[in-house]
FIDOPA-85839 format. One record per atom (N, C-alpha, C): residue number from 1; atom name; x, y, z. Coordinates in pm, whole numbers, plus 50000, padded with zeros to 5 digits. Example, Ala and Ser with C-alpha at 12.3 -4.5 7.8 and 13.67 -1.06 7.14 Angstrom:
BEGIN
SITE  seq  atom   east  north     up
SITE    1     N  51319  49431  50780
SITE    1    CA  51230  49550  50780
SITE    1     C  51320  49670  50780
SITE    2     N  51285  49775  50708
SITE    2    CA  51367  49894  50714
SITE    2     C  51290  50003  50787
***
This chain:
BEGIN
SITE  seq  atom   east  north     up
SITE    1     N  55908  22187  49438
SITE    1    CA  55857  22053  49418
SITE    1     C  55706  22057  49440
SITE    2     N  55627  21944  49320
SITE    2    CA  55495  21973  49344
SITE    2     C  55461  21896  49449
SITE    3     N  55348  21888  49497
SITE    3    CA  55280  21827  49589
SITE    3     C  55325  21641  49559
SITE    4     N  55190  21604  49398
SITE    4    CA  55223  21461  49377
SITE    4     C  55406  21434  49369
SITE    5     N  55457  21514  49345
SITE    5    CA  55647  21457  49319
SITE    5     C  55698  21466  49506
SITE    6     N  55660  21529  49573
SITE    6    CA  55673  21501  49740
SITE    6     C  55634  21378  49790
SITE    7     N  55490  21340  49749
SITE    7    CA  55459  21171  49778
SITE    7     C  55543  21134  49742
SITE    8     N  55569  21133  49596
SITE    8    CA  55642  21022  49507
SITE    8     C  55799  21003  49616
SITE    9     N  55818  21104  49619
SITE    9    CA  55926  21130  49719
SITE    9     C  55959  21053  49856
SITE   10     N  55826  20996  49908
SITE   10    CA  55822  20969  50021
SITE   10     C  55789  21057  50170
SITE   11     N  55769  21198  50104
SITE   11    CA  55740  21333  50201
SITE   11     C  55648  21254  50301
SITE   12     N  55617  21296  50417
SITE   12    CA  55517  21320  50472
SITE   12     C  55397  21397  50454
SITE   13     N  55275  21419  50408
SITE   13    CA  55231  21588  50365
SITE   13     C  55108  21557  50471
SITE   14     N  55087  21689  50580
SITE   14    CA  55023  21679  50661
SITE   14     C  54939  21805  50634
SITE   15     N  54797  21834  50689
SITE   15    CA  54716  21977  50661
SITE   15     C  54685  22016  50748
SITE   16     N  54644  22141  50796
SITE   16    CA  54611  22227  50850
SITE   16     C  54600  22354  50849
SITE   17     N  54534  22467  50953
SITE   17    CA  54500  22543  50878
SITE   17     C  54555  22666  51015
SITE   18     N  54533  22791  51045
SITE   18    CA  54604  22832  51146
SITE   18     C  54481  22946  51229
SITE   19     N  54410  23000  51151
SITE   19    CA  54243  23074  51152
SITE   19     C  54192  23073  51062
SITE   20     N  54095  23135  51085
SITE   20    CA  53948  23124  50994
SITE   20     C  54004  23249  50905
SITE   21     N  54112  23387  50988
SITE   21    CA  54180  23467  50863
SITE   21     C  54232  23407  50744
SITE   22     N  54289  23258  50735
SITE   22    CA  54365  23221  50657
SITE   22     C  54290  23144  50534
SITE   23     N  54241  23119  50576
SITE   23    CA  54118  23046  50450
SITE   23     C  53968  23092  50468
SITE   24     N  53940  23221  50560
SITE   24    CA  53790  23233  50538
SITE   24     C  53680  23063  50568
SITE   25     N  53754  23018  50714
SITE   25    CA  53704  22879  50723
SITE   25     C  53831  22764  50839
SITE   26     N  53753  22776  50970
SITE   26    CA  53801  22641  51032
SITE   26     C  53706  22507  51046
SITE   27     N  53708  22480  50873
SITE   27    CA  53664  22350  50865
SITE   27     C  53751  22254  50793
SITE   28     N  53831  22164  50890
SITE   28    CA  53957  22091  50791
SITE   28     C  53869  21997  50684
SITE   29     N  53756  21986  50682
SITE   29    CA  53682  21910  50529
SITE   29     C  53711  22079  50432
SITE   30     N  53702  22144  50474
SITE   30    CA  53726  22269  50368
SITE   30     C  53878  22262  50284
SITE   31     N  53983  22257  50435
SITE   31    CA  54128  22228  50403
SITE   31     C  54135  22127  50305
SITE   32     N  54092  22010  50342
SITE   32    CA  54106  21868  50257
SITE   32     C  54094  21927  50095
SITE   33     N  54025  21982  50105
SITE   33    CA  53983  22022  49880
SITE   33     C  54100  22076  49823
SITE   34     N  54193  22160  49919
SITE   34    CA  54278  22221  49876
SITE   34     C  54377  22165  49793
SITE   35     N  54437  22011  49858
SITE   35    CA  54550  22008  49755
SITE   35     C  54474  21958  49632
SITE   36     N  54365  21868  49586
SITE   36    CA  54284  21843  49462
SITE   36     C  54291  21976  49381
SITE   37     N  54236  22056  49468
SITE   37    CA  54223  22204  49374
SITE   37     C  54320  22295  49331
SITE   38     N  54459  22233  49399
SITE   38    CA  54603  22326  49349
SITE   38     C  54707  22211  49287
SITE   39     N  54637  22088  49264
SITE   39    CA  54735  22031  49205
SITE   39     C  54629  21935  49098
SITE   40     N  54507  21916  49112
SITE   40    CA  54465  21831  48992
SITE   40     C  54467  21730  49083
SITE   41     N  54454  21618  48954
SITE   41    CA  54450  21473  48983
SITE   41     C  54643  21439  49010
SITE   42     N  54662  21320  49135
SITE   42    CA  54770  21337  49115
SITE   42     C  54818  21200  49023
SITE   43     N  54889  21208  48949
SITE   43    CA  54910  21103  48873
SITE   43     C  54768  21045  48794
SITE   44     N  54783  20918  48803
SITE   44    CA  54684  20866  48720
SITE   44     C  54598  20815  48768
SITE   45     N  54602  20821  48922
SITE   45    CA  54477  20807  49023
SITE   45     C  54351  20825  48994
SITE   46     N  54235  20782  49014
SITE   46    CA  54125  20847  48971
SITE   46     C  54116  20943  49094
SITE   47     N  53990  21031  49103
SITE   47    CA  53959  21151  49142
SITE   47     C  54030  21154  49292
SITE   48     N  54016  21056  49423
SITE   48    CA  54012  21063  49596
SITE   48     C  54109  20915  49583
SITE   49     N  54151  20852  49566
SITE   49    CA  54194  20722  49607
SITE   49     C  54361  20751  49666
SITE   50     N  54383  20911  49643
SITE   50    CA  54574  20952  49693
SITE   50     C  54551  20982  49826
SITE   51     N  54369  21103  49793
SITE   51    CA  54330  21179  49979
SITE   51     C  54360  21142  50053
SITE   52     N  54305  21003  50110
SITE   52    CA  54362  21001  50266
SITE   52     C  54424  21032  50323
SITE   53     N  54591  20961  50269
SITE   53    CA  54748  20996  50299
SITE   53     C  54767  21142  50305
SITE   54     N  54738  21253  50223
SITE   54    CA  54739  21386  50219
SITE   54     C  54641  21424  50378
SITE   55     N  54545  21378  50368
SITE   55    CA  54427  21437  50482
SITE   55     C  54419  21405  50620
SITE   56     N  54532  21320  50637
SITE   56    CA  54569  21265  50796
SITE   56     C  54537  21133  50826
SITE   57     N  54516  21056  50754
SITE   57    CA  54450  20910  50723
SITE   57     C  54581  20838  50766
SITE   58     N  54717  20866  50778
SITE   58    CA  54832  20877  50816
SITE   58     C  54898  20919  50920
SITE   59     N  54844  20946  51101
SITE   59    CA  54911  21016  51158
SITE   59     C  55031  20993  51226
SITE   60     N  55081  20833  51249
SITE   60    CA  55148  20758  51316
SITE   60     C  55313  20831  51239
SITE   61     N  55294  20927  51081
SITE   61    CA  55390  20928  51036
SITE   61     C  55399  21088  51056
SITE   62     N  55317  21153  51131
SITE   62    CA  55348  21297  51200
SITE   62     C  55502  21328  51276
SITE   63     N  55539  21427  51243
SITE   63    CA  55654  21437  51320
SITE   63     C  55620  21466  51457
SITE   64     N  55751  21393  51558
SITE   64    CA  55719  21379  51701
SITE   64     C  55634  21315  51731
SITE   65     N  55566  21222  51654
SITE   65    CA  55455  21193  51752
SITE   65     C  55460  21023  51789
SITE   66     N  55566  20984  51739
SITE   66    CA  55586  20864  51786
SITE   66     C  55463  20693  51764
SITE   67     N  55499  20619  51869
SITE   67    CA  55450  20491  51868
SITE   67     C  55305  20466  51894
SITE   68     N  55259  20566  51971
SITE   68    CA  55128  20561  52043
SITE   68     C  55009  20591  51969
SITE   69     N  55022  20638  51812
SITE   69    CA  54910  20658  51724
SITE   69     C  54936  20612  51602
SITE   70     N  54849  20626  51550
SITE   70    CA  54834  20578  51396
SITE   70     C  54720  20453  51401
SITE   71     N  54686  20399  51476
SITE   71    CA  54598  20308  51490
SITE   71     C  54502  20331  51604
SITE   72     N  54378  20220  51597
SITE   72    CA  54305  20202  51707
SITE   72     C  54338  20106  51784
SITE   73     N  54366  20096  51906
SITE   73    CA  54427  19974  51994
SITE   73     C  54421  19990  52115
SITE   74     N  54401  19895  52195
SITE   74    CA  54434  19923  52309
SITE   74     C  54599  20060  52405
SITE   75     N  54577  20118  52433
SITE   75    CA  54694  20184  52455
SITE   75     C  54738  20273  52354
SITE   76     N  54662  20266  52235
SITE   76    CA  54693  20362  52145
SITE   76     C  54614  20521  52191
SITE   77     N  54730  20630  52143
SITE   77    CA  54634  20738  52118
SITE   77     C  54557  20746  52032
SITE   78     N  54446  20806  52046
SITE   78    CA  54364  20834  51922
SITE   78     C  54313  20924  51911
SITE   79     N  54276  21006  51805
SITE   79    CA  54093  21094  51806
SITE   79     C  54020  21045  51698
SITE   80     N  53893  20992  51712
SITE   80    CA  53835  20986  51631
SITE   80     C  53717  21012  51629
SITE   81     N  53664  21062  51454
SITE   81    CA  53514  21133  51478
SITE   81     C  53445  21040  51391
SITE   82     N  53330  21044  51395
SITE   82    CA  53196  20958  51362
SITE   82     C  53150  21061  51293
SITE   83     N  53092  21008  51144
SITE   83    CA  53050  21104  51050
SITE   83     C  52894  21042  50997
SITE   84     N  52766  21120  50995
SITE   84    CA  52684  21082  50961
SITE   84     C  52635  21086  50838
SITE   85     N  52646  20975  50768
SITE   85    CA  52671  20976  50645
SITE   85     C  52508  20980  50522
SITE   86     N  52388  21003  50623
SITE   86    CA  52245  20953  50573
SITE   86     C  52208  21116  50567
SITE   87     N  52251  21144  50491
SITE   87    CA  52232  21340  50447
SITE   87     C  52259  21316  50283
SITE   88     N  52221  21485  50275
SITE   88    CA  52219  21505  50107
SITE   88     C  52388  21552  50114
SITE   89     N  52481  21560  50172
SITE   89    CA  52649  21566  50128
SITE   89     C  52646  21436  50090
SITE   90     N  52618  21331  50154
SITE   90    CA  52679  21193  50092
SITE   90     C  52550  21122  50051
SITE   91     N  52491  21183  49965
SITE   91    CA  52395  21132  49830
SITE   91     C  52386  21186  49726
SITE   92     N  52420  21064  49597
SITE   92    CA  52363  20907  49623
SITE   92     C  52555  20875  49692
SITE   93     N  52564  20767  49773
SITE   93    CA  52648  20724  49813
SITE   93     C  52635  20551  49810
SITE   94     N  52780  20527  49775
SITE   94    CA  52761  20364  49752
SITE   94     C  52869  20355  49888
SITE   95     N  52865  20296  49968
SITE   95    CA  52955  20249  50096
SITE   95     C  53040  20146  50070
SITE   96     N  53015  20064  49971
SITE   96    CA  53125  19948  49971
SITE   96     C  53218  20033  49864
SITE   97     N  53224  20155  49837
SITE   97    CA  53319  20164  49760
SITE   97     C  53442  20307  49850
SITE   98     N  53565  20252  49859
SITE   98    CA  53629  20356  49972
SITE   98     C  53666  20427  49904
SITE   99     N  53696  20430  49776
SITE   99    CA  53707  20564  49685
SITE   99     C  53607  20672  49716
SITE  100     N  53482  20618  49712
SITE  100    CA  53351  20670  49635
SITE  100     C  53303  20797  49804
SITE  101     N  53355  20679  49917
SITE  101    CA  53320  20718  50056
SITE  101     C  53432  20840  50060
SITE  102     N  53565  20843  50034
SITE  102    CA  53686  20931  50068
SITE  102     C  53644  21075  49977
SITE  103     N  53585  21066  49834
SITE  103    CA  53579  21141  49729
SITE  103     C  53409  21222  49833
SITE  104     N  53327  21155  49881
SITE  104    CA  53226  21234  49952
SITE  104     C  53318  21326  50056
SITE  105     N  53338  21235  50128
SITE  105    CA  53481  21326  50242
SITE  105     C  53505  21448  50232
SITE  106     N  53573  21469  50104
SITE  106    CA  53681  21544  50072
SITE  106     C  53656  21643  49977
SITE  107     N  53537  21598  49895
SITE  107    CA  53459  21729  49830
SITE  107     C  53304  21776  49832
SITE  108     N  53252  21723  49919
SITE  108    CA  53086  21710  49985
SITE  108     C  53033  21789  50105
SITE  109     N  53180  21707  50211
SITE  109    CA  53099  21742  50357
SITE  109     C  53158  21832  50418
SITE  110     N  53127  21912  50515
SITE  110    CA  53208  21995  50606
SITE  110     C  53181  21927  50739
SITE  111     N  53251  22033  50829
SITE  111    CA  53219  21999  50996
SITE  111     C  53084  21962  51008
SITE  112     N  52963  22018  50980
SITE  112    CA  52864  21969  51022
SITE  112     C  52810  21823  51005
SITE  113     N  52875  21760  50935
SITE  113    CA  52830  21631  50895
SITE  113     C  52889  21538  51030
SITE  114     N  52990  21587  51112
SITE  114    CA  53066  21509  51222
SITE  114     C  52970  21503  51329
SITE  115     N  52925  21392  51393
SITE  115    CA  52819  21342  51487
SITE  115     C  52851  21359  51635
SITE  116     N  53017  21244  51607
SITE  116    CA  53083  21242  51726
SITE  116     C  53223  21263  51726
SITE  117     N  53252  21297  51847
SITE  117    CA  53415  21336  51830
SITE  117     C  53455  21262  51979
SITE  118     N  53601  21156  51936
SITE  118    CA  53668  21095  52087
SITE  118     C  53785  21142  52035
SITE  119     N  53834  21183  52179
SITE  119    CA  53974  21230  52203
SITE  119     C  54080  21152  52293
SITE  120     N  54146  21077  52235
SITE  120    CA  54229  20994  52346
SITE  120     C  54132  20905  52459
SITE  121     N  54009  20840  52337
SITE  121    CA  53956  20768  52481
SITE  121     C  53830  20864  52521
SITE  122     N  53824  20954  52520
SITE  122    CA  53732  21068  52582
SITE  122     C  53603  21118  52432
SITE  123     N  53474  21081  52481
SITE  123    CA  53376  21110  52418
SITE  123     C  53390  21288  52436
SITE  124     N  53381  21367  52350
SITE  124    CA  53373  21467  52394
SITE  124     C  53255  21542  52319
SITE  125     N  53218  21487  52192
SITE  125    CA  53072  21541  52129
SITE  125     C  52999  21412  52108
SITE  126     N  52880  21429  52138
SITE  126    CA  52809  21312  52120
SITE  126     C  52649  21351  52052
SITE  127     N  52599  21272  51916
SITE  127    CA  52522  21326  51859
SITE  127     C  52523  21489  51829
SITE  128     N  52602  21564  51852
SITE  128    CA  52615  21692  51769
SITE  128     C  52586  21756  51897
SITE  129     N  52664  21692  52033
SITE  129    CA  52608  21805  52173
SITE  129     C  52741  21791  52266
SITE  130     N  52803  21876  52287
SITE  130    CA  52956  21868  52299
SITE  130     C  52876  21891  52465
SITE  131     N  52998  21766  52534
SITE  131    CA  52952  21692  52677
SITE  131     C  53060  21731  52791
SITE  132     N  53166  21826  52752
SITE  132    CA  53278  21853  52851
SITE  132     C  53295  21985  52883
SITE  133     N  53222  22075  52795
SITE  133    CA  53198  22217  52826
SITE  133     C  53093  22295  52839
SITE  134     N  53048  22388  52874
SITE  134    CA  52928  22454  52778
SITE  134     C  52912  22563  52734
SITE  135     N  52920  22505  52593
SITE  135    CA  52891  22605  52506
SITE  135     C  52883  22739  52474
SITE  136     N  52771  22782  52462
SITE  136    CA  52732  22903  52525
SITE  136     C  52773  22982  52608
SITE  137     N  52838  22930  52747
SITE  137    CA  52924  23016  52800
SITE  137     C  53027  23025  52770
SITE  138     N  53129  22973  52684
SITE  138    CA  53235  22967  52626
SITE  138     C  53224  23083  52505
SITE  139     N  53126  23046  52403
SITE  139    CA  53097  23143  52323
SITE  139     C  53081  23293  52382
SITE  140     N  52997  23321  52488
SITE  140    CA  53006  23420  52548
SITE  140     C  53112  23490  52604
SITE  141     N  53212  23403  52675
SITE  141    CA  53297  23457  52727
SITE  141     C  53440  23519  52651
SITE  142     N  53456  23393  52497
SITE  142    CA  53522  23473  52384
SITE  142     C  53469  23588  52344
SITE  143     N  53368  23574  52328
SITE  143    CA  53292  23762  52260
SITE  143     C  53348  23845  52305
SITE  144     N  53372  23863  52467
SITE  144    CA  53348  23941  52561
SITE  144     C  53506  23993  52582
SITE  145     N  53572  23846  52555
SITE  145    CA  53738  23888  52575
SITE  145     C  53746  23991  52414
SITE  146     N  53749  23929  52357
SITE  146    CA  53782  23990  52224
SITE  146     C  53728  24152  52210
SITE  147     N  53603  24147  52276
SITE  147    CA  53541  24319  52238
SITE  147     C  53646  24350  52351
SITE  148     N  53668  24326  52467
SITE  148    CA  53749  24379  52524
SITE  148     C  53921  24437  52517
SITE  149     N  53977  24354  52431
SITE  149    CA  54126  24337  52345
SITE  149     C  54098  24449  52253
SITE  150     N  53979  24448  52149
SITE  150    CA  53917  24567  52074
SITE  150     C  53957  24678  52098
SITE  151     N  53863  24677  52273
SITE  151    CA  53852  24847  52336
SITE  151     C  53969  24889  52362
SITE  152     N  54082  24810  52367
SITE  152    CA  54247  24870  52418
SITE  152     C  54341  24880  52321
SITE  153     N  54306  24841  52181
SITE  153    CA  54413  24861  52059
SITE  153     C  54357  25046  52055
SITE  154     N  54462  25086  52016
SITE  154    CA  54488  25239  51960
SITE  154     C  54503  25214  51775
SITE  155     N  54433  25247  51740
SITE  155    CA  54421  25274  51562
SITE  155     C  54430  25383  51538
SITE  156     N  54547  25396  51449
SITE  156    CA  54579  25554  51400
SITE  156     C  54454  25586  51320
SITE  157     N  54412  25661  51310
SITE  157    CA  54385  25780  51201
SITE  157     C  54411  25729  51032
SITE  158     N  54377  25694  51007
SITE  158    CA  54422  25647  50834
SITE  158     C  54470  25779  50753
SITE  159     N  54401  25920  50769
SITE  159    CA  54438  26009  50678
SITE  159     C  54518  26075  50805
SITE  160     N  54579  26024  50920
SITE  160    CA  54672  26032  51023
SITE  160     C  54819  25959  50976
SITE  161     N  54808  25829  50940
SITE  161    CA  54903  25765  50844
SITE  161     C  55015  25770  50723
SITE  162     N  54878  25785  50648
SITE  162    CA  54945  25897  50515
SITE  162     C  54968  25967  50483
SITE  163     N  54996  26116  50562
SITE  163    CA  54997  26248  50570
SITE  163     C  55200  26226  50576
***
């Protein structure tokens, strides 16, 4: 079954991605292009007006995840990010049009265009300066595990292999 006959269906269709091995990219604005680009237009939609529902614009209908999201509300879960939209990804841009805003989204911008990020209530990037960790030592300390995981794999021999 294609993608548009799963909506039609009533599917749920949720995205994600699992590493940067898997698409060369952990940027879910990268993910988002994908179903446009493996299925076309769906139906007779014009170009972005199906995206949302495909791109998570929908989460309240995630499996397991119950009553507590899908909206902004008091007592609701949420995450939501703040996108700065006064860049050359979203120009020329018309704002009163939510097609026009979803179609920038979804074939324009990547991660870098995201300003701010809240998590359940919790500011956690603000203006493009993430406020709950730091950085740098985080970055450092992955390097460091990973060359280390490196130094303890055993790799055969390749003309050890095929012999």
């Amino acid at each position: 079954m294609r993608l548009p006959e799963m909506l039609a269906a009533g599917l749920n269709i949720g995205l994600g991605h699992d590493a940067a091995e898997c698409n060369n990219s952990r940027d879910m604005f990268e993910v988002m292009k994908w179903p446009r680009c493996c299925t076309g237009r769906c139906g007779s939609t014009p170009a972005c007006s199906r995206r949302p529902t495909w791109c998570g614009w929908r989460p309240a209908t995630a499996p397991r995840v119950g009553h507590e999201t899908g909206q902004l509300g008091a007592g609701q879960k949420a995450d939501v990010i703040l996108v700065e939209t006064n860049s050359t990804m979203f120009t020329p841009l018309m704002p009163e049009s939510a097609e026009h805003v979803f179609s920038h989204l979804v074939f324009a911008a990547n991660g870098s265009c995201v300003d701010t990020t809240i998590c359940d209530g919790k500011v956690l990037m603000e203006g493009r300066r993430i406020l709950t960790i730091d950085e740098d030592e985080v970055i450092a300390k992955a390097n460091a595990a990973f060359r280390e995981v490196v130094g303890r794999m055993v790799v055969p021999d390749l003309e050890t292999v095929q012999a």
